[in-house]
N, C-alpha and C positions, 0 to 999 in steps of 0.2 A: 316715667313709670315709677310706683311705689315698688319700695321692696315688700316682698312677701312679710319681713319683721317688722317693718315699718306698718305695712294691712293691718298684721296682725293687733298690732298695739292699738291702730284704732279702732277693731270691732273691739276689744276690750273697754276701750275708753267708754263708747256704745252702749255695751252691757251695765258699765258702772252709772251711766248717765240714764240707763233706762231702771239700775234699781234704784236710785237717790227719784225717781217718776212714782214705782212702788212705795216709795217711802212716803210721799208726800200724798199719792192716794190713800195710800193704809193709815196715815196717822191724820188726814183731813179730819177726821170724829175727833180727835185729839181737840185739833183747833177748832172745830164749829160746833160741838157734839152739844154744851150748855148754850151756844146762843141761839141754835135753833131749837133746842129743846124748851126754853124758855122763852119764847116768839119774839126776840127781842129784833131777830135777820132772819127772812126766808131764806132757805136753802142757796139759793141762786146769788143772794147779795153776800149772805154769811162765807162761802168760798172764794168769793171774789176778794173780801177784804181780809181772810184768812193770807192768799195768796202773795196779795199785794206785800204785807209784811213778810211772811216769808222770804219773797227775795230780799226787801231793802237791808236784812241783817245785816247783811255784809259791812254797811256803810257803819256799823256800831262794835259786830264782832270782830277780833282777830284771829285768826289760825289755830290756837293752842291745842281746841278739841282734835283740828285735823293731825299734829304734829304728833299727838298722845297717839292715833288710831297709826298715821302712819310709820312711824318711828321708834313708838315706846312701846308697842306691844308686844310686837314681832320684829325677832332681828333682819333688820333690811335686808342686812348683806347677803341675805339667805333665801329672799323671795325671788322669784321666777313670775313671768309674765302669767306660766300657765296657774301655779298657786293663785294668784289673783283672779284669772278667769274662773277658778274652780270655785273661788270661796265666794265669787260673786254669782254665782250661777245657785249653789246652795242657798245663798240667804233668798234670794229671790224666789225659790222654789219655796221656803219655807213662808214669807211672807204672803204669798199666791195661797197656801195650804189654810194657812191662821185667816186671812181676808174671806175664802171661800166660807168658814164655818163662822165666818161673826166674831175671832175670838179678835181682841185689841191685845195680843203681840209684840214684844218691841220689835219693831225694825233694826233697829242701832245695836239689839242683842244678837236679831239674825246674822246681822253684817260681821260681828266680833268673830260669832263665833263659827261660822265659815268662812273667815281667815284665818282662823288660829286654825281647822280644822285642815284646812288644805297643806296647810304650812307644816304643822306634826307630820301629814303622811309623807310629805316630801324629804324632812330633814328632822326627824322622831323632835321629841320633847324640850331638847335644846334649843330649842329657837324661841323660847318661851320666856320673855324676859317679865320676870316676876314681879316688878318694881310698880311698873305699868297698870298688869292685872289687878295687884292690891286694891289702888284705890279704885278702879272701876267695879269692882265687887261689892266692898265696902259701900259703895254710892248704889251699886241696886237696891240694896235695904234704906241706908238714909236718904235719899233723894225723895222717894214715895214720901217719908215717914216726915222730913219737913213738909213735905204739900200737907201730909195730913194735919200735921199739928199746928201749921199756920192758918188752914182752912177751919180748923175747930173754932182755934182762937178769934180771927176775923169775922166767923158768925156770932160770938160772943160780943164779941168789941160790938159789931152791928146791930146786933140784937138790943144792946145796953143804950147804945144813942138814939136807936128809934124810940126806946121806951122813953128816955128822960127829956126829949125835942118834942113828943106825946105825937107824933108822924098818923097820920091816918095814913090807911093801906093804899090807897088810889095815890099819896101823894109819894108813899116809898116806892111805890112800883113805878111812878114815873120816873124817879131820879135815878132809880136802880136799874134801870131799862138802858139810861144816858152812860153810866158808868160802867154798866158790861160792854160795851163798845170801846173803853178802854183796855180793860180787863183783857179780852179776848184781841185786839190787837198786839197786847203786852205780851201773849201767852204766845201766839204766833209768832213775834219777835225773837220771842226764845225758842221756838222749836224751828223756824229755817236758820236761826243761829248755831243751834248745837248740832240739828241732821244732816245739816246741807256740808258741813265740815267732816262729818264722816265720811263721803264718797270722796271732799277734795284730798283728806287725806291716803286713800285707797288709788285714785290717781296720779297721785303725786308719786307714791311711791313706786306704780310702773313704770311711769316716767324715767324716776330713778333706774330701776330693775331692766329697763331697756336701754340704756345708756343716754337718754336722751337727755336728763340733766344731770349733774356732778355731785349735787348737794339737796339736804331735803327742804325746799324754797319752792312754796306754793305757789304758781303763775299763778296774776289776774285773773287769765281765761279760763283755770279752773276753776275760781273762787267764782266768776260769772255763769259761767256754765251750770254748776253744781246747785248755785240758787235759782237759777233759772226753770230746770229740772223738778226740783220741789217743789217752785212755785204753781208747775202747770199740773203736778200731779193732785196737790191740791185743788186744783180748779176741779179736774175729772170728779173728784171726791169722794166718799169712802162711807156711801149709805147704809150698808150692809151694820157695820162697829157703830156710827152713829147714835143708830137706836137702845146699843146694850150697852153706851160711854153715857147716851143723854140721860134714860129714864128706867135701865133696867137695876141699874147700882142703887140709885134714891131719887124721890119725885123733886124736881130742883124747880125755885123761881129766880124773877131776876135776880134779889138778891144773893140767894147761893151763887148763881152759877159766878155775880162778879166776886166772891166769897172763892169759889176755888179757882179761879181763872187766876187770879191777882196772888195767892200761895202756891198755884203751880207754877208760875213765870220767876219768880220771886228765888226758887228752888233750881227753877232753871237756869237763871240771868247768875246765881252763884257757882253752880256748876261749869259753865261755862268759861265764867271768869277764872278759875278755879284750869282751866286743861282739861275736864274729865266730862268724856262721853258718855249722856245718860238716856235713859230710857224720858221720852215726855209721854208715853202713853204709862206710863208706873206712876210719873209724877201727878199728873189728872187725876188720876185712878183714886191715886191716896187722897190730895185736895176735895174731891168730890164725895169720898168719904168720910174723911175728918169734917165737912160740913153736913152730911146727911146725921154724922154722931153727934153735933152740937144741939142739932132739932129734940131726938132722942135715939140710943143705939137701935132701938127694932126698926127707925127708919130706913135703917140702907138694908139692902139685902145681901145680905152675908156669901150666902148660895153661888151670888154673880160673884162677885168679889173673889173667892174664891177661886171659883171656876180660873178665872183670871189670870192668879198669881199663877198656877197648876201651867198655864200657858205659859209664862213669866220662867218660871224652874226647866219646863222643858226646850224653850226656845235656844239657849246657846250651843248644849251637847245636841241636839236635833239636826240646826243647820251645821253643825262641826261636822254630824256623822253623813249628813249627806254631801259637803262637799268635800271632803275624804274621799266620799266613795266615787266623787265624780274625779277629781286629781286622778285616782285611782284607773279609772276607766280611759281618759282620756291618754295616762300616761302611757296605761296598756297595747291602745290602737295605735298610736303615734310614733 
């Protein structure tokens, strides 16, 4: 027979394994948003080989992003199984809230910041380990801001070889069609690398929080699990964000799309390597626009973009306050 802590730990597990599902449905536009917008993958083959990379990260990433979420943000010693259930109950409420209306959300913002929210109400502002926050703050603004500036530049560079190779259009768009299959492999590399590390971080640390390991050493089975998870949520995929990541920002061809796929992986594959959990739906965002401003700026639409970031600013204190108020609630009943 389980112990009831022991139950307990796994509907949590459960919960953390069905938001890294959320994350990989909400951020699938992330990964296929320019290849299907740009007819290079139907829908059906474009999630498939989004997925595929998503899991295989593992075999390229290591731990660091997870060790930042679970270790460097919040003081371990301070988390509770139930802190953990709360802040994963909040981000996934939040992510469900942004998916319903189309907004592209970070996932990875929800998750921060209900942990950190559940964690404040339980043990007030000291558990806040400053060090940590810095650079994930810091990388909200720069992380977009290399997609975009790499995305500028790579339509430029591309622009300049097609003109002096003197490229007819039929023959760019075929080679460019070959090379966003890289691109968007590359991109997807990078986003089951850095998201799929946020949950194993998140489980690892109840693990810890439950006594069930010593030290913060991410098992296999979590690092299998957690890609596993994003890989399938991806499959389900995330049509809704699609349409306003594909073509409501700026009208993208093959060219663009492998123009930001290749500056947002780029941005990502740094970050990564780098410890620091970052938003890939900020990173997209900017690459897809820094190439919509190469064309010219009234290309992209400003209005979306916008709209966007407005989602982007309210997403951390959002899920903070509603898993707060769920810690709150549950600690009340219990």
């Amino acid at each position: 027979m389980l112990s009831l802590s022991l139950l307990f730990l796994i509907v949590i597990i459960i919960i953390a394994l069905a938001f890294d599902f959320t994350n990989g449905m909400h951020d699938a536009a992330n990964s296929i948003a320019t290849v299907v917008s740009t007819r290079v993958l139907s829908p059906r083959l474009a999630v498939i080989w989004a997925a595929f990379f998503n899991f295989i990260a593992f075999l390229i990433f290591g731990t660091g992003v997870a060790t930042t979420i679970g270790n460097g943000m919040i003081n371990i010693e301070t988390i509770t199984p139930t802190v953990i259930l709360a802040g994963l109950i909040g981000a996934i409420c939040w992510n469900l809230i942004t998916w319903y209306f189309g907004l592209p959300s970070s996932s990875s913002h929800a998750l921060i910041g209900g942990y950190a929210g559940a964690a404040i109400v339980n043990g007030g502002f000291g558990v806040i380990i400053a060090s940590g926050w810095y650079k994930t703050l810091i990388f909200i603004v720069l992380a977009p801001a290399i997609g975009l500036v790499l995305g500028y530049f790579l339509k430029i560079i591309t622009t300049w070889i097609i003109y002096l190779l003197k490229q007819r259009p039929a023959a760019v768009d075929r080679w460019s069609r070959i090379l966003q299959l890289f691109s968007a492999a590359a991109f997807s590399l990078g986003h089951g690398g850095n998201d799929a590390q946020k949950t194993m971080g998140i489980i690892t640390s109840l693990l810890f929080a439950g006594g069930l390991i010593s030290s913060f050493q991410v098992p296999l089975w979590v690092v299998l699990s957690a890609h596993g998870a994003i890989a399938l949520g991806t499959l389900s995929g995330g049509w809704r964000i699609v349409k306003t990541m594909g073509q409501r920002i700026t009208k993208l061809r093959p060219i663009d799309g492998f123009c930001a796929e290749t500056a947002a992986a780029s941005s990502i594959f740094l970050s990564t390597h780098m410890g620091i959990p970052v938003s890939t739906t900020h990173v997209i965002t900017g690459a897809i626009s820094g190439v919509g401003s190469a064309n010219r700026l009234s290309a992209v639409r400003w209005n979306v973009t916008l709209r966007i970031v407005w989602a982007w600013l309210f997403t951390i204190p959002a899920a903070g306050v509603i898993s707060g108020l769920i810690y709150f609630l549950i600690s009340l009943f219990s």
